[in-house]
Backbone bond lengths (Angstrom), bond angles and torsions (degrees), N, CA, C in turn:
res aa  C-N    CA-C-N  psi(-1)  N-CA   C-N-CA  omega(-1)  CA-C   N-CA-C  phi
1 X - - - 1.465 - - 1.516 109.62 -
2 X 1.257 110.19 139.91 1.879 116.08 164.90 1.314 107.58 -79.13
3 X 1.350 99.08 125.25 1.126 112.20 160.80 1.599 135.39 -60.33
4 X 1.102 128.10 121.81 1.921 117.77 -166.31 1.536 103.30 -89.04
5 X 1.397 81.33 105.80 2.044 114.22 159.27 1.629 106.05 -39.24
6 X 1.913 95.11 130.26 1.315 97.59 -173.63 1.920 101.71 -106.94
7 X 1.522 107.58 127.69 1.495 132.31 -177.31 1.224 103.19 -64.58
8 X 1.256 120.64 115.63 1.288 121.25 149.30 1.513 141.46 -105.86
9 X 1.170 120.91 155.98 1.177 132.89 -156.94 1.846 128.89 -129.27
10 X 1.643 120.40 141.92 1.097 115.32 -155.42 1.742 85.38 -76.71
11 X 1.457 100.39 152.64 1.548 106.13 -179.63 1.454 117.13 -85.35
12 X 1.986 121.97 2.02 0.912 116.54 151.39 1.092 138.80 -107.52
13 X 1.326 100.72 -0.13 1.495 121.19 -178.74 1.686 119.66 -116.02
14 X 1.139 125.90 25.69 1.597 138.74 -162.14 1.627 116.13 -2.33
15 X 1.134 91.38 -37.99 1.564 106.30 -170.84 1.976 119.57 -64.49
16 X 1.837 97.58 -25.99 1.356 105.30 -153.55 1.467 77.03 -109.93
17 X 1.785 97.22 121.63 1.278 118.60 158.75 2.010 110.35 -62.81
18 X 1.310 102.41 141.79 1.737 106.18 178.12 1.136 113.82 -163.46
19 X 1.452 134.49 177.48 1.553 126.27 -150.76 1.481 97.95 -161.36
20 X 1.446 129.02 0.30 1.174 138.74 -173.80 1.972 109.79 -114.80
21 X 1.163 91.67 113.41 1.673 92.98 174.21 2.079 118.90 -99.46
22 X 1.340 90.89 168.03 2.037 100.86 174.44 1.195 91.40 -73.66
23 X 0.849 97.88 116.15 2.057 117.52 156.00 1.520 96.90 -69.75
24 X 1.366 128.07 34.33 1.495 89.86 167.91 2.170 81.98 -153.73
25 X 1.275 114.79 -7.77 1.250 95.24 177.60 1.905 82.50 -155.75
26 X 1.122 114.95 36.28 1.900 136.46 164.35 1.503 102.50 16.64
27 X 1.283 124.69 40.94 1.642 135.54 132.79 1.710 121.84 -66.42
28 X 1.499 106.61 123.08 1.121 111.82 168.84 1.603 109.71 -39.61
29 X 1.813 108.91 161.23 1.442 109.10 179.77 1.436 86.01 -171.51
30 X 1.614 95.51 126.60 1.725 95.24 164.57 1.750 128.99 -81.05
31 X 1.254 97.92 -165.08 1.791 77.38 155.77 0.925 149.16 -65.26
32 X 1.249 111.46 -50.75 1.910 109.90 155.27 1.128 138.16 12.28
33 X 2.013 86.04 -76.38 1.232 117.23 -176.91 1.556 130.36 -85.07
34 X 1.494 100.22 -16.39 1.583 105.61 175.74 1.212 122.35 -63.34
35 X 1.552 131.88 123.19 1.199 134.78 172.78 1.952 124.90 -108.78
36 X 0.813 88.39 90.26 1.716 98.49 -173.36 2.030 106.83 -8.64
37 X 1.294 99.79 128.67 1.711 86.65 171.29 1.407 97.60 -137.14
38 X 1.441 116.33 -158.40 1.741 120.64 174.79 1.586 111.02 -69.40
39 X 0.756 92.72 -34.81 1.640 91.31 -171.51 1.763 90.69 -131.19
40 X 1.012 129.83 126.93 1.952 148.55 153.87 1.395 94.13 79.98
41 X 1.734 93.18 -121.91 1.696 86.68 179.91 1.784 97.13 -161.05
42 X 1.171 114.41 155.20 1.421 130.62 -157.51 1.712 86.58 -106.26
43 X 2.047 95.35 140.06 1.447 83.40 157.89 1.531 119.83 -82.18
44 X 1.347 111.90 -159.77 2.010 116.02 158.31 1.553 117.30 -48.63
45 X 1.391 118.25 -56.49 1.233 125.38 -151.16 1.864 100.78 -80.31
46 X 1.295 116.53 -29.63 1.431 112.86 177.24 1.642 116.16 -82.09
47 X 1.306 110.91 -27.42 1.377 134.96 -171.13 1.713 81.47 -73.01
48 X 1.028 117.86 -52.98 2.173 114.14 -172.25 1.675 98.75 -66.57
49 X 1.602 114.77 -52.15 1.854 111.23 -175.98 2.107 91.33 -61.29
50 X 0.795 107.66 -49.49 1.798 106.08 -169.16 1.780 100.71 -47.40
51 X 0.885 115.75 -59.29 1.733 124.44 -178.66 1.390 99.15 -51.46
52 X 1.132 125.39 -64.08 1.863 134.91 -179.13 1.463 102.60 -33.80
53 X 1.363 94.66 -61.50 2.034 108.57 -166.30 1.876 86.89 -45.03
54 X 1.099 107.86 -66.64 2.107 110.07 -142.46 1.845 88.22 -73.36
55 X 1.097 76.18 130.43 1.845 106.04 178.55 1.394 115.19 -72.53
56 X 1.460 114.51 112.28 1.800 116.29 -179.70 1.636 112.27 -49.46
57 X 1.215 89.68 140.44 1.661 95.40 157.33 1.348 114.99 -52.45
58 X 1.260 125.91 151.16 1.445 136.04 176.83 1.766 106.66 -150.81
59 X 1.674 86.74 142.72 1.607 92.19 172.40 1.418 143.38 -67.98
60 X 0.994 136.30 155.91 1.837 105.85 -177.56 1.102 114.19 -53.87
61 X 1.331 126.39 13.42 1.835 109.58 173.10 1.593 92.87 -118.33
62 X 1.027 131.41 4.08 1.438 125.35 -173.85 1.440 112.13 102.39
63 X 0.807 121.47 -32.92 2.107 136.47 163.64 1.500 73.97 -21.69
64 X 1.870 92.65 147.12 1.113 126.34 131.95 1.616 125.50 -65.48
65 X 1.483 113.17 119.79 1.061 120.33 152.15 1.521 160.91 -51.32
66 X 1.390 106.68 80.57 1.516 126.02 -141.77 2.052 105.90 -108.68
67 X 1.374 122.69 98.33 1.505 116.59 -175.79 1.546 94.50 -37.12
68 X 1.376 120.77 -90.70 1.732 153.86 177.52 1.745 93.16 -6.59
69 X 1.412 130.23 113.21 1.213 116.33 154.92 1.778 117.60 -81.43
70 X 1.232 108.72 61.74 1.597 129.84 -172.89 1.310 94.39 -25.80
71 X 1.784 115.77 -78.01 1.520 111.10 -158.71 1.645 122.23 -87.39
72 X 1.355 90.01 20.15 1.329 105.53 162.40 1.515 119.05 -84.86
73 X 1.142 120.81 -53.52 1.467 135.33 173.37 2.321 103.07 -69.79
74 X 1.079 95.12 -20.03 1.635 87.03 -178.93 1.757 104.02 -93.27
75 X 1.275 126.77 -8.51 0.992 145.87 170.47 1.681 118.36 -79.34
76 X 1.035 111.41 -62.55 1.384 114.06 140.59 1.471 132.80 -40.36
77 X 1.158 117.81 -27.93 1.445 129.86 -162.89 1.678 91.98 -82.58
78 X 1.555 102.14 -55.61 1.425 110.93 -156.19 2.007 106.69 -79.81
79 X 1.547 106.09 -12.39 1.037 87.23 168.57 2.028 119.64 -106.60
80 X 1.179 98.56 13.36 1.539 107.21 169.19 1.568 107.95 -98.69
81 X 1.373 126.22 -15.40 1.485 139.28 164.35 1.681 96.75 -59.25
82 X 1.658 91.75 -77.51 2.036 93.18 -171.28 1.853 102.53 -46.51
83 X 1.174 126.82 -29.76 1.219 115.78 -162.72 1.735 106.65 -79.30
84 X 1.280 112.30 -17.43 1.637 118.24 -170.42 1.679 86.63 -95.63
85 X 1.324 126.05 -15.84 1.225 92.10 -161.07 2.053 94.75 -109.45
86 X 1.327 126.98 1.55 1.233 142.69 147.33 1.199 94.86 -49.62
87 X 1.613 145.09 -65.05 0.846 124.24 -143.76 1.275 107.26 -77.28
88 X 1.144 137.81 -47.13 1.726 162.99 166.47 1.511 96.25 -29.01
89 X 1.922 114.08 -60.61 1.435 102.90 -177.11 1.644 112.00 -142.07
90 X 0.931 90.30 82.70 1.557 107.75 176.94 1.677 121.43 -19.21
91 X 1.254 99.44 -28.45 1.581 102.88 -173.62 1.326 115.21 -80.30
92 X 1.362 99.75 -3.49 1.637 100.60 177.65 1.297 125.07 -73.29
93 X 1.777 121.42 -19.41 1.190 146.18 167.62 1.697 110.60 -67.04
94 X 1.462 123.64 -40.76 1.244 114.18 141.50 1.299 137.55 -27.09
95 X 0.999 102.68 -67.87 1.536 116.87 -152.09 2.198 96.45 -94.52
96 X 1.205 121.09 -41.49 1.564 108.34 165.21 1.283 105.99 -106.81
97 X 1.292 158.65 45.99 1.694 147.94 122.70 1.568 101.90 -47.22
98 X 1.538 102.13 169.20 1.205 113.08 179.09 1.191 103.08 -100.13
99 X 1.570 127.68 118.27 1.158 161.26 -154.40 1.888 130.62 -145.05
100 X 1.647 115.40 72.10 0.941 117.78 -176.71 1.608 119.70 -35.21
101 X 1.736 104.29 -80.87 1.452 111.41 -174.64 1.275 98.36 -146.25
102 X 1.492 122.45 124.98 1.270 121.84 143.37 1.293 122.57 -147.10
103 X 1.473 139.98 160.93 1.386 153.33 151.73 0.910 95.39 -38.05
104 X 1.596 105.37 144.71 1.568 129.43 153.20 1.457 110.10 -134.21
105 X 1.493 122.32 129.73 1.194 114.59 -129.80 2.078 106.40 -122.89
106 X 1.093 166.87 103.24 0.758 145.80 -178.73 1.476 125.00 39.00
107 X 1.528 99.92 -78.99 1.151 119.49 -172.00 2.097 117.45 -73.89
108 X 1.102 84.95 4.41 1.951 109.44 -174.92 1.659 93.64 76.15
109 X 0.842 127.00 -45.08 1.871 115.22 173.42 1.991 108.45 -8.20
110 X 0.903 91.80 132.58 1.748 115.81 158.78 1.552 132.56 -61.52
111 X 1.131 121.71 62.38 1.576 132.48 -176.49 1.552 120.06 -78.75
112 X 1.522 115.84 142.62 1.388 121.99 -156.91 1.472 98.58 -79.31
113 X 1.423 121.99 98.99 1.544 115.45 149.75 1.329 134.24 14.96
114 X 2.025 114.25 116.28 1.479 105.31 173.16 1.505 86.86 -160.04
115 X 1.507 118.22 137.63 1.462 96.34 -177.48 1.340 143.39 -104.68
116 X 1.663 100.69 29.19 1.580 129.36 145.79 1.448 127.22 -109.21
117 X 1.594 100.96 108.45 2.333 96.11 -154.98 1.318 69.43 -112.02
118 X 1.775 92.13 -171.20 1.598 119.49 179.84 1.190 101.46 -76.69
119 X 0.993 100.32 -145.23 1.951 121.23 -170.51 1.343 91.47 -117.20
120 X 0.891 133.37 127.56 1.561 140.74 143.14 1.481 106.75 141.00
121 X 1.800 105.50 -20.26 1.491 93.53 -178.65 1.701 111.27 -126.09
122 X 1.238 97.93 165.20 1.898 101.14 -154.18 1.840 104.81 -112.12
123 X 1.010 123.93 178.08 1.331 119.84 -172.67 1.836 87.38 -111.28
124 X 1.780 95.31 162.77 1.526 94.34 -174.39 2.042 90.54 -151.04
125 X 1.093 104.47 147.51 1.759 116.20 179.31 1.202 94.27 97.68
126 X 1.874 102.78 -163.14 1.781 110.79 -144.17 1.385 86.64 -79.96
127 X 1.183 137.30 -3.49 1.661 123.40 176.46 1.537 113.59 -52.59
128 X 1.807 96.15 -56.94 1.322 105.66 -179.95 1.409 120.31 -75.59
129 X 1.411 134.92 29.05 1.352 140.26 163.02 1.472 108.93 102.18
130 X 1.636 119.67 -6.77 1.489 117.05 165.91 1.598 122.43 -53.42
131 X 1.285 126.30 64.98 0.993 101.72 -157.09 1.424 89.40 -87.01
132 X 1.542 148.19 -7.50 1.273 151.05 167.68 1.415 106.63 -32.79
133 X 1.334 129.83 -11.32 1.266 129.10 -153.89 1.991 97.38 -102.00
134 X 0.888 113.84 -15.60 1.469 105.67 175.84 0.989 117.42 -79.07
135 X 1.651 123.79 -50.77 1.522 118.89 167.13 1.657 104.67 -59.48
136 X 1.165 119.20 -76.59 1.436 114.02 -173.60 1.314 154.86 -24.17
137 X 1.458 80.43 -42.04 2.136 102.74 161.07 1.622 97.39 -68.21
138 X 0.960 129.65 20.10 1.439 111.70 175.53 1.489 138.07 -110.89
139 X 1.864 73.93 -17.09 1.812 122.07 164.20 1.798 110.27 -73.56
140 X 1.112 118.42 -40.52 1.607 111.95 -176.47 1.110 105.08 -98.87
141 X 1.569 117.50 168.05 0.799 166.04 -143.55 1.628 127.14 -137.38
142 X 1.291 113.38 133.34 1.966 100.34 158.67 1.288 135.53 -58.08
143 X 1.208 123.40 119.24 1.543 100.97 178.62 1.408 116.07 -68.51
144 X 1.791 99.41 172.40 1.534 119.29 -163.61 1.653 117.16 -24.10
145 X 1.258 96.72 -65.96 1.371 112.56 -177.04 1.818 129.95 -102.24
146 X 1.426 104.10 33.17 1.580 117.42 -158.97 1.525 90.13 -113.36
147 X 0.954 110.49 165.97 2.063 143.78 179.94 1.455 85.39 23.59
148 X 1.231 99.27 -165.39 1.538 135.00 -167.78 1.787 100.83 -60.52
149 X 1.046 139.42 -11.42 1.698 122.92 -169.63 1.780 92.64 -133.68
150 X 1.513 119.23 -46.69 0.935 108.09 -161.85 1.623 116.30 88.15
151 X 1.902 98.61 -145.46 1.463 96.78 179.69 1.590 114.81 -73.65
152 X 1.358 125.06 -3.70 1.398 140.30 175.57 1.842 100.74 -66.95
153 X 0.843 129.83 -30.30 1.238 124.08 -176.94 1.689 102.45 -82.70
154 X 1.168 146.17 -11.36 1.165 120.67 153.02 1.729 116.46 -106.08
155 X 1.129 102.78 -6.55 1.800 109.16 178.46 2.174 94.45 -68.98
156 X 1.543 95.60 -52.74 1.879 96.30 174.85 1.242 97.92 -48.96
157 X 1.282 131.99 -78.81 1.795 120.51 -161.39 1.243 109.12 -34.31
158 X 1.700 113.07 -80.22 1.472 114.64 -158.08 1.410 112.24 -50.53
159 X 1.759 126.16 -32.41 1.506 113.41 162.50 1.415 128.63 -58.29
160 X 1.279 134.38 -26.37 1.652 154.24 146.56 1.077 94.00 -58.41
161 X 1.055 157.01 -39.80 1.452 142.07 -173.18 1.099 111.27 -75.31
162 X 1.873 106.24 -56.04 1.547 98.86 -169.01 1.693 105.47 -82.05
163 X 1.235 134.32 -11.71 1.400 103.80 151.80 0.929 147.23 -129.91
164 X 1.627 108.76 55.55 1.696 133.42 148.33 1.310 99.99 -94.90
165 X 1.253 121.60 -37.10 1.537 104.87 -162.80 1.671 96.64 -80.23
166 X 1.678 141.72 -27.31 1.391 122.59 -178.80 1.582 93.53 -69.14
167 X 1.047 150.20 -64.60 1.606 141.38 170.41 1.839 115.41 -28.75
168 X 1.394 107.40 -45.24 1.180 98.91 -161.59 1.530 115.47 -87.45
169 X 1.370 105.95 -34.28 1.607 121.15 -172.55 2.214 104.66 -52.91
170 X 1.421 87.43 -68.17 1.486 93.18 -173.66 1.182 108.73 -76.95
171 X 1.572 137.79 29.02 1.377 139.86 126.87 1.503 118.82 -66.76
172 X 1.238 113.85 -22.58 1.351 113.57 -124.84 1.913 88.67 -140.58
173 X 1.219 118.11 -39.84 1.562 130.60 178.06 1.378 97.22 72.12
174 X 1.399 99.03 150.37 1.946 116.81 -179.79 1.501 126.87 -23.14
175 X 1.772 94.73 -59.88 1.923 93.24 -174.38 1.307 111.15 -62.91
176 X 1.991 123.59 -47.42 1.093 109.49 -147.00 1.727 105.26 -103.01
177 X 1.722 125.67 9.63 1.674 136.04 112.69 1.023 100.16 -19.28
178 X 1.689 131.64 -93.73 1.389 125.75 -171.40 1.079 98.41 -11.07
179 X 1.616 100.51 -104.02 1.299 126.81 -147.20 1.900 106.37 -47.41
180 X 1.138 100.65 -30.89 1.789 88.43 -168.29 1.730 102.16 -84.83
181 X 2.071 120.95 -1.98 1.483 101.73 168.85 1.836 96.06 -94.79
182 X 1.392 145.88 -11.69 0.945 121.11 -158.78 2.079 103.59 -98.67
183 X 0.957 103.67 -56.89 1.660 108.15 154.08 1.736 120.29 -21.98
184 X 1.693 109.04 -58.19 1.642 110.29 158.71 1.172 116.58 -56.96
185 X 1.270 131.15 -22.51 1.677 136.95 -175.96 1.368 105.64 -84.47
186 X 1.663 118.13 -44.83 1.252 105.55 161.80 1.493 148.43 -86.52
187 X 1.608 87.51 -9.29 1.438 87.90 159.14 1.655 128.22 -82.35
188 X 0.722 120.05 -0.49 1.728 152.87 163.32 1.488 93.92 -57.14
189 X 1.270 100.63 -85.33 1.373 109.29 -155.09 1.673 104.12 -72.31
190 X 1.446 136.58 -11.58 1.219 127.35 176.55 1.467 116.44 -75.93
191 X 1.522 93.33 -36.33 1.744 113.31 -170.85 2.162 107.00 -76.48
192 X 1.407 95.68 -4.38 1.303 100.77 -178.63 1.902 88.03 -89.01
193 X 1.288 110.02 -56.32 1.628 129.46 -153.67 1.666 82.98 -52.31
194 X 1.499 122.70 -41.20 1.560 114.84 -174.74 1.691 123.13 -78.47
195 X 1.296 122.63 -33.78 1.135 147.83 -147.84 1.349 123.76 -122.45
196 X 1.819 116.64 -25.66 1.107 115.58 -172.57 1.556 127.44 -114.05
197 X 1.174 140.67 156.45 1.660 112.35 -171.25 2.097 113.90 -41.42
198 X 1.052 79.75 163.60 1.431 79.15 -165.92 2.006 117.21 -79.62
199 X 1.995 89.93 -29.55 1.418 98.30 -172.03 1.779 100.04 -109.96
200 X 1.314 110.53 3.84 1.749 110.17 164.61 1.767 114.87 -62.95
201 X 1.351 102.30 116.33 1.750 107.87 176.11 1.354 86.21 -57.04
202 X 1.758 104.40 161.84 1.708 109.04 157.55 1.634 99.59 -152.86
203 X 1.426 118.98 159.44 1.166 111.82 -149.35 1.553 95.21 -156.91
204 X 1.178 109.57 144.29 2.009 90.05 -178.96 1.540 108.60 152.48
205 X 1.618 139.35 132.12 0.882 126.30 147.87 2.079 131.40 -60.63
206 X 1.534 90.15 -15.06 1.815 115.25 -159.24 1.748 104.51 -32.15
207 X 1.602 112.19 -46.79 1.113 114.67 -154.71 1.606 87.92 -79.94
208 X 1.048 138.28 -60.36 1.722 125.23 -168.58 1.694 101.27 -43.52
209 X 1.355 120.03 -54.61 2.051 143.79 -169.84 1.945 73.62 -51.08
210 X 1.353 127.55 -60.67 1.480 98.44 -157.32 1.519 117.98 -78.76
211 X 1.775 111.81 -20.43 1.213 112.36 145.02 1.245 143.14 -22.89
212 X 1.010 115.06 -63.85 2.008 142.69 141.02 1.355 104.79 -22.42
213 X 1.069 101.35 -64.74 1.806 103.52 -157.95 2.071 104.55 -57.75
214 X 1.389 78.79 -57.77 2.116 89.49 167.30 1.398 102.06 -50.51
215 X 1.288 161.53 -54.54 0.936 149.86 -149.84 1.359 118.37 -101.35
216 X 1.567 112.82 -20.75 1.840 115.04 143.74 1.381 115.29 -68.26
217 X 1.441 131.77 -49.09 1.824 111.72 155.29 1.436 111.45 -31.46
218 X 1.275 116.95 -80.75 1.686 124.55 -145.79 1.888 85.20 -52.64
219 X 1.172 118.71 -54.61 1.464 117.29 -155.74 1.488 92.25 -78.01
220 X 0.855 165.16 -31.22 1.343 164.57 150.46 1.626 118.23 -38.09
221 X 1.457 109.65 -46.57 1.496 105.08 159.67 1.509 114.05 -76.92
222 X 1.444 117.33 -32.19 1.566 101.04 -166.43 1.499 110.95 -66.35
223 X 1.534 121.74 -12.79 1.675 136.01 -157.90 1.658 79.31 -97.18
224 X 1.498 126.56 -14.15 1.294 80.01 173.68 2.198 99.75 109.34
225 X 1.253 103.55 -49.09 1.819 141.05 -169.38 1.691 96.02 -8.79
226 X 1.147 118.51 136.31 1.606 111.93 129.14 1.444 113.00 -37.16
227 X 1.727 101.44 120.45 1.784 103.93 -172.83 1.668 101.58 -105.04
228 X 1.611 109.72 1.95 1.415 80.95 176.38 0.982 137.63 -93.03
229 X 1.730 134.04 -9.91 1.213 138.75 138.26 1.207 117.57 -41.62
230 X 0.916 131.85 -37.59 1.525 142.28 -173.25 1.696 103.86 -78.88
231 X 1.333 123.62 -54.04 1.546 129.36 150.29 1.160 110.52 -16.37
232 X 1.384 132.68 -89.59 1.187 158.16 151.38 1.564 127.93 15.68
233 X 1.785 76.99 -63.32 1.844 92.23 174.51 1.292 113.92 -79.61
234 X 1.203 124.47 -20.40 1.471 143.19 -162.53 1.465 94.51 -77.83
235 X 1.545 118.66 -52.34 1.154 127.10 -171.07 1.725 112.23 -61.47
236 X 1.350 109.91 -34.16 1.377 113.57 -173.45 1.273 115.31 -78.73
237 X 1.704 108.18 -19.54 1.804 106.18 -169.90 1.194 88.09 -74.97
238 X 2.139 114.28 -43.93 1.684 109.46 -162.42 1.515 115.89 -47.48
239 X 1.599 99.60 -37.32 1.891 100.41 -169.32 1.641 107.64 -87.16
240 X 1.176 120.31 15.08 1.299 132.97 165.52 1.360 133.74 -84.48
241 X 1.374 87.27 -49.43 1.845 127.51 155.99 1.779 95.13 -49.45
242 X 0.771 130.77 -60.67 1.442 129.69 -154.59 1.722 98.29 -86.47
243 X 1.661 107.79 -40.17 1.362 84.51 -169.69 1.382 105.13 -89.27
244 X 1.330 129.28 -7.60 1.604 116.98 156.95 1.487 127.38 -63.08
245 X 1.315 125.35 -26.40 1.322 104.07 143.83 1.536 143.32 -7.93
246 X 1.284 104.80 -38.58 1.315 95.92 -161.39 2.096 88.52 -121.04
247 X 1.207 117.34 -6.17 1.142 108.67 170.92 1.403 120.84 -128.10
248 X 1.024 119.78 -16.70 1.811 129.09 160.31 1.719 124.56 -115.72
249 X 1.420 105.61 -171.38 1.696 94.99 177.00 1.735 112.07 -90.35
250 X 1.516 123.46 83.99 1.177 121.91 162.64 1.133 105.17 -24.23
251 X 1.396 136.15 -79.13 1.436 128.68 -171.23 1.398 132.11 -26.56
252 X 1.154 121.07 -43.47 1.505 147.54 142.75 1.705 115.31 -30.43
253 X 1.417 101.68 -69.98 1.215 98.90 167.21 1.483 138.88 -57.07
254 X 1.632 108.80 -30.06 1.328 118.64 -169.76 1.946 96.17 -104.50
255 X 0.998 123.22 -4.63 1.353 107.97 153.08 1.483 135.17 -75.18
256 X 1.393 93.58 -40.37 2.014 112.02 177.45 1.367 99.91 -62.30
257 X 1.766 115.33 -33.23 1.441 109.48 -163.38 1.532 96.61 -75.39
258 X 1.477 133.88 -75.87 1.562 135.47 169.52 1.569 121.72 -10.23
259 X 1.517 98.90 -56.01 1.725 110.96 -177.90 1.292 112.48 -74.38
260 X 1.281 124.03 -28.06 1.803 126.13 162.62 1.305 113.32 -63.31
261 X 1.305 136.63 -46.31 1.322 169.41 157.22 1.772 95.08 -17.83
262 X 1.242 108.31 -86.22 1.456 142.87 -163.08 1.772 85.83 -74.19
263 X 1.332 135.10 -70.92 1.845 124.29 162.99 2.040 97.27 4.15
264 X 2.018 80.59 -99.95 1.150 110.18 -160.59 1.664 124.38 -27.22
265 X 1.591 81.63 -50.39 1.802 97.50 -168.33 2.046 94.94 -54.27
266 X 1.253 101.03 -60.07 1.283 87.11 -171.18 2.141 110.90 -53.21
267 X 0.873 118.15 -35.93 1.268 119.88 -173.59 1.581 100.31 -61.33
268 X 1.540 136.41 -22.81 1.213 134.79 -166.23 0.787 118.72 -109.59
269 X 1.566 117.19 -17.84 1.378 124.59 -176.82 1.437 120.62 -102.20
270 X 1.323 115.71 -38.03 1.494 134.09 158.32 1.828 115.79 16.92
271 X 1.109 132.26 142.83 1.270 137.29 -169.02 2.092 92.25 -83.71
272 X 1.487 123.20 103.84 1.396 117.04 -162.26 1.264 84.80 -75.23
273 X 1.569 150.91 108.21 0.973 173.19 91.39 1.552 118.83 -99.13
274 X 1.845 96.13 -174.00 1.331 95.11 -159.56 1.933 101.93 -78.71
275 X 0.760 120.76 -1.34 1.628 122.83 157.25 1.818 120.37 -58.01
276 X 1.445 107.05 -40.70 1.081 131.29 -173.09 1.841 110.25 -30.53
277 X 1.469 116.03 -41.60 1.565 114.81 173.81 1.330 114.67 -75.72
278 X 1.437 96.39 -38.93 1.898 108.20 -175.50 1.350 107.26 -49.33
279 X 1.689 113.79 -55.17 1.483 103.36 176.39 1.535 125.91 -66.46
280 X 1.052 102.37 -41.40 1.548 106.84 163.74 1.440 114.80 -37.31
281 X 1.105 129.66 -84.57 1.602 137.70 164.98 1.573 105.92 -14.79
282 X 1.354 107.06 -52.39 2.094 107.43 -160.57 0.933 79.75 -77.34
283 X 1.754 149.50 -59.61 1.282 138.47 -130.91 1.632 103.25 -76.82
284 X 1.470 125.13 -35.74 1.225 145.52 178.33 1.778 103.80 -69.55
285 X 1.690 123.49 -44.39 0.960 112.05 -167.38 1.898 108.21 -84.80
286 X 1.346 102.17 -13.50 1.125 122.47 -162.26 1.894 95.35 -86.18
287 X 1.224 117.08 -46.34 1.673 105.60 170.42 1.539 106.29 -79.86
288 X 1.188 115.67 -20.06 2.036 114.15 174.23 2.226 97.75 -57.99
289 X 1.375 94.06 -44.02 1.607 93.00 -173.58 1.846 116.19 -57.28
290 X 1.438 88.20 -34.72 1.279 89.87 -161.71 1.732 118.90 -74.20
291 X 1.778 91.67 -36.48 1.475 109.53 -175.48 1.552 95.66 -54.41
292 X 1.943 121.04 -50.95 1.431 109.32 -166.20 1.681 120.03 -75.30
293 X 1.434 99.94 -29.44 1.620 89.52 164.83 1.810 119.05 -68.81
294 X 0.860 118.36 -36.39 1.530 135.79 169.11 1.717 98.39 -34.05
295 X 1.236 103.11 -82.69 1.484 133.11 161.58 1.711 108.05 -14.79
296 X 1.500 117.86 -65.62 1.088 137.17 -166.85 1.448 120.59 -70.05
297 X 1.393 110.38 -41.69 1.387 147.05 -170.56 2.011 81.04 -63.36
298 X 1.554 111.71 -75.27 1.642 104.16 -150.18 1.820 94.62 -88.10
299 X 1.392 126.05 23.59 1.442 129.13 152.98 1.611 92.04 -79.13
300 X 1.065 110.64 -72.84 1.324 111.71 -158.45 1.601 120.04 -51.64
301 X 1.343 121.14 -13.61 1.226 145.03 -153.33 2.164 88.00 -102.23
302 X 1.172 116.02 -48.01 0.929 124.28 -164.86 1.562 105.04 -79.50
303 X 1.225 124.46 -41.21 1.563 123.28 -169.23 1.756 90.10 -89.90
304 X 1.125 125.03 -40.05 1.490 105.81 169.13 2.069 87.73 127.39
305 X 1.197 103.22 21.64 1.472 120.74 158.06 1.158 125.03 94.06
306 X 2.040 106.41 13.49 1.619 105.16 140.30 1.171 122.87 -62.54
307 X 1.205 118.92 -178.96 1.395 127.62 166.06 1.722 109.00 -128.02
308 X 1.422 134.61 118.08 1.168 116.83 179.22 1.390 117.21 -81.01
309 X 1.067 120.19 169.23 1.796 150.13 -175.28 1.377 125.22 -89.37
């Protein structure tokens, strides 16, 4: 007598007779399911544990390793958006510029800060609880034909932007980009809130861009880099720094530059173990604390030692 041949079947597909097994966990698999490996062929489900096992590339700070400087170009994106949409409604530069303290007066006119006014007129900037205004001023821009550059003052950023940020991002990987342009933005804008007239609008990506610039030094020495190109550039932001003084908010600039500075270092220096994010995180949450008490400290100083809401 013949013996009756036993049918086999793919184990995800029941139906499809097959004769070929996973060389790596020896379950049938039809075609479908066969996935080419070094040796036979892998099904789906080992081919997903195989990917898990092998450890991503990571950047020298621990970043994920990303070609695309994504939030570099979405950063850009979003501040050529705010800039089209300034143009459309101007009042938006009011109401998010960086704006310590000033009167707003009856007549809507701009009055110099005191923090007992008359009746009729209201306080306006981070005094009066805007504190939206530190990140935000960082989004606009001058219009076309305003101060000393005009529409050149945001065409300069986004070119400084876009190439520190293709250098800086994939040093550095997506999240902690974020975090190291928005931190330069606020240290910008705090070091203005301490240092700069109180009722001068200010407007500008510059202070996050000099953020950047500190954090292509620091990451440029920690790699080890040819520093003299890197020298070079350093030298041009410094004499930039100086000659904005007299035509933009240095303060601005020389805060983003410090707080990028102080970012990076911790991102480069970090204990490369499994601690290595933890400090990262405190060191980041730990200058976020300081900027808002900082912040808080010369509100309170200004209203006469409320704090607004």
């Amino acid at each position: 007598m013949d013996s009756e041949s036993t049918v086999t079947t793919c184990y995800r597909h029941p139906r499809v007779e097959c004769h070929v097994r996973c060389t790596r966990c020896d379950r049938y698999i039809c075609p479908d399911c066969m996935r080419e490996a070094a040796v036979g062929h892998h099904c789906p489900e080992c081919v997903k544990e195989g990917t898990r096992s092998v450890r991503q590339a990571r950047t020298i700070v621990g970043g994920r390793v990303s070609a695309t400087p994504v939030v570099t170009y979405v950063l850009i994106g979003l501040n050529v958006l705010a800039y089209a949409a300034e143009l459309v409604r101007p009042e938006i530069v009011d109401r998010f510029s960086m704006v310590t303290a000033r009167l707003v007066g009856p007549d809507g006119g701009f009055y110099v800060y005191q923090d007992v006014y008359p009746a009729g007129f209201h306080a306006d900037g981070v005094v009066a609880g805007e504190w939206d205004r530190l990140i935000t001023s960082a989004f606009l821009h001058l219009g076309p034909a305003e101060g000393t550059f005009g529409i050149l003052h945001i065409v300069m950023n986004m070119v400084t932007l876009w190439q520190l940020g293709r250098v800086v991002e994939p040093m550095l990987g997506r999240v902690r980009h974020a975090v190291l342009y928005l931190l330069s933005a606020l240290g910008g804008s705090v070091l203005e809130l301490l240092l700069a007239d109180a009722g001068q609008p200010s407007v500008g990506a510059s202070g996050a861009i000099f953020g950047l610039g500190a954090a292509y030094y620091v990451l440029a020495r920690r790699l080890g880099a040819d520093m003299a190109p890197v020298n070079r550039f350093m030298a041009l932001l410094l004499v930039w720094l100086l000659v904005s003084a007299g035509l933009t908010s240095w303060q601005g600039h020389l805060g983003g530059l410090l707080a990028g500075g102080v970012v990076t270092l911790a991102f480069a220096y970090a204990p490369r173990d499994g601690r290595r994010t933890a400090v990262q995180a405190g060191a980041c949450a730990g200058l976020l604390v300081l900027l808002a008490v900082t912040a808080a400290i010369k509100v309170s100083e200004l209203t006469g030692g409320g704090i607004p809401q």
